[in-house]
C-alpha positions in Angstrom: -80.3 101.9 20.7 -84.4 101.4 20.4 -83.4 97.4 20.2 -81.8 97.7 23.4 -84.9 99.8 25.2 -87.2 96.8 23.6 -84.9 94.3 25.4 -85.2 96.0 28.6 -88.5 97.0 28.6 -89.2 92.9 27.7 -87.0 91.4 30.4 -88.5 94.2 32.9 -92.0 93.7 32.1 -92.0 89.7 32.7 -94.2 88.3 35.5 -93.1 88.9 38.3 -95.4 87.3 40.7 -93.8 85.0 43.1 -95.3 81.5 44.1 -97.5 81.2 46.7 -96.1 78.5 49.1 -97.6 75.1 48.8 -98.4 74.7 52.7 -101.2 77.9 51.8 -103.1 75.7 49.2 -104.1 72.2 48.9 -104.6 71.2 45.7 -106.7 67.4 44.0 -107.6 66.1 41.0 -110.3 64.0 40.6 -110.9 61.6 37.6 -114.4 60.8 36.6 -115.2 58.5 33.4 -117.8 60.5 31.3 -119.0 59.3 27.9 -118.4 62.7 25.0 -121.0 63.4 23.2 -120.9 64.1 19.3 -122.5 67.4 18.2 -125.3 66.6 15.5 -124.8 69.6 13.6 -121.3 68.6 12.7 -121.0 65.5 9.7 -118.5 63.3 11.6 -116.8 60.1 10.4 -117.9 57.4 12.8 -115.2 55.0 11.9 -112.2 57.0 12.5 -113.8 57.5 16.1 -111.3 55.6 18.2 -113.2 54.9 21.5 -117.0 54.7 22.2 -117.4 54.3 25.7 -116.6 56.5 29.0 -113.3 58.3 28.8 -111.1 59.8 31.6 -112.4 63.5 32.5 -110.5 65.5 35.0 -111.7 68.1 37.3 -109.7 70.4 39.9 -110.2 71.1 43.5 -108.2 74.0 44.7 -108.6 74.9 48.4 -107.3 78.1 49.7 -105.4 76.8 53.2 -104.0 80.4 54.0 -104.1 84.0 52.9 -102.1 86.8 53.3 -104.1 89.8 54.5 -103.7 91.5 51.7 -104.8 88.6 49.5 -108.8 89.5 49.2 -109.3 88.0 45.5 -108.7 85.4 43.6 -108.0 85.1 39.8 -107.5 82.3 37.3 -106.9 82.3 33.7 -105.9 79.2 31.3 -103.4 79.1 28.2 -102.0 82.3 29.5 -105.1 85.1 29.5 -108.5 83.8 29.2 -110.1 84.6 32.2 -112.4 82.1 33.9 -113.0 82.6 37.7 -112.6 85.5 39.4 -114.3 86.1 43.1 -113.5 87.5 46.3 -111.5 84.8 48.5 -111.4 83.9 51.9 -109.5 81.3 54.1 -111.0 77.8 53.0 -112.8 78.6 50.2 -113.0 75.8 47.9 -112.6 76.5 43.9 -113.8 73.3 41.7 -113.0 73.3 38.2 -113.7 70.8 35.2 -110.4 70.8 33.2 -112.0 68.4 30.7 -111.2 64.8 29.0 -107.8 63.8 29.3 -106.6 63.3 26.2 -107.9 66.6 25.2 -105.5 68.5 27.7 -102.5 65.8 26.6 -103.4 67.1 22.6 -103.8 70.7 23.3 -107.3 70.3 22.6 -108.1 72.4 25.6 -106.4 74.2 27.8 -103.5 72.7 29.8 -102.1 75.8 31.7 -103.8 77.2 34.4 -102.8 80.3 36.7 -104.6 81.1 39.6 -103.6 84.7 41.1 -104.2 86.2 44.3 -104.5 89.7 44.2 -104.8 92.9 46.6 -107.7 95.3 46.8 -106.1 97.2 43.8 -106.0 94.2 42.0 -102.4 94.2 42.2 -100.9 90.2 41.7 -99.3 88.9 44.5 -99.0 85.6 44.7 -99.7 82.9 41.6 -100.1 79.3 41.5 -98.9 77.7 37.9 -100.2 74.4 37.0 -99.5 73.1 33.8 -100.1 69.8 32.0 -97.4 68.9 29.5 -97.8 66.9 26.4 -96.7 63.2 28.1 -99.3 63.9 30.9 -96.8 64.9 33.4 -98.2 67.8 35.5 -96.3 70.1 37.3 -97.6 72.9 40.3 -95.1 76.1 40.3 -92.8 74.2 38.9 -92.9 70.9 41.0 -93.6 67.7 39.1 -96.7 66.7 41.1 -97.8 63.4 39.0 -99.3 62.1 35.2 -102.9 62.1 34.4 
């Protein structure tokens, strides 16, 4: 009997947030080439360094199109928690994000899952947008295979 109330109470407690439609958000990523740099503190070994020179860096430009009138704030977390922006929102506001090297998302090295949640006064969720980066590059928006990085 207590297995069954866990089950429930796990199925029941999933997010349920809905999508927020893709004509209310427009959504870029811009590539920029950026050299990394090597932290002196820590003894690396140069020659298994595979590249020297600039390296594909992403960033990400959301901007808010529409807003229900509920929708007051904004709210986005990465790898499923850590919080990293959170503001009040308003029709075309623009959020800008650096998401990091490439190959760093592709390896897991950062974060490659972002969720950006729209919430009411009461800070109740709303509406989400899911964008995730997947190991071959692939990234999808709420599901939608959008392009590869």
């Amino acid at each position: 009997m207590q297995l069954l109330t866990l089950l429930l109470l796990l199925f029941f407690n999933q997010d349920q947030t809905p999508y927020k439609p893709k004509e209310e958000f427009e959504l870029k990523l811009n590539f920029e080439f950026k050299s990394r740099t090597i932290d002196k503190t820590v003894a690396y070994n140069t020659s298994a360094m595979s590249s020297t020179g600039p390296l594909p860096y992403l960033k990400m430009e959301l901007r808010v199109v529409k807003l229900s009138a509920e929708e007051v704030r904004v709210r986005i977390t990465r790898n499923g928690g850590e919080a990293i922006f959170a503001k009040k929102t308003d029709p075309g506001m623009t959020i800008k994000l650096d998401l990091g090297f490439t190959d760093d998302i592709k390896d897991r090295v950062t974060a490659n899952e972002y969720t950006v949640y729209f919430l009411s006064p009461e800070k109740k969720q709303l509406s989400k947008i899911e964008i995730l980066f997947e190991k071959d590059g692939t990234y999808l928006v709420n599901g939608e295979k959008r392009g590869k990085v």
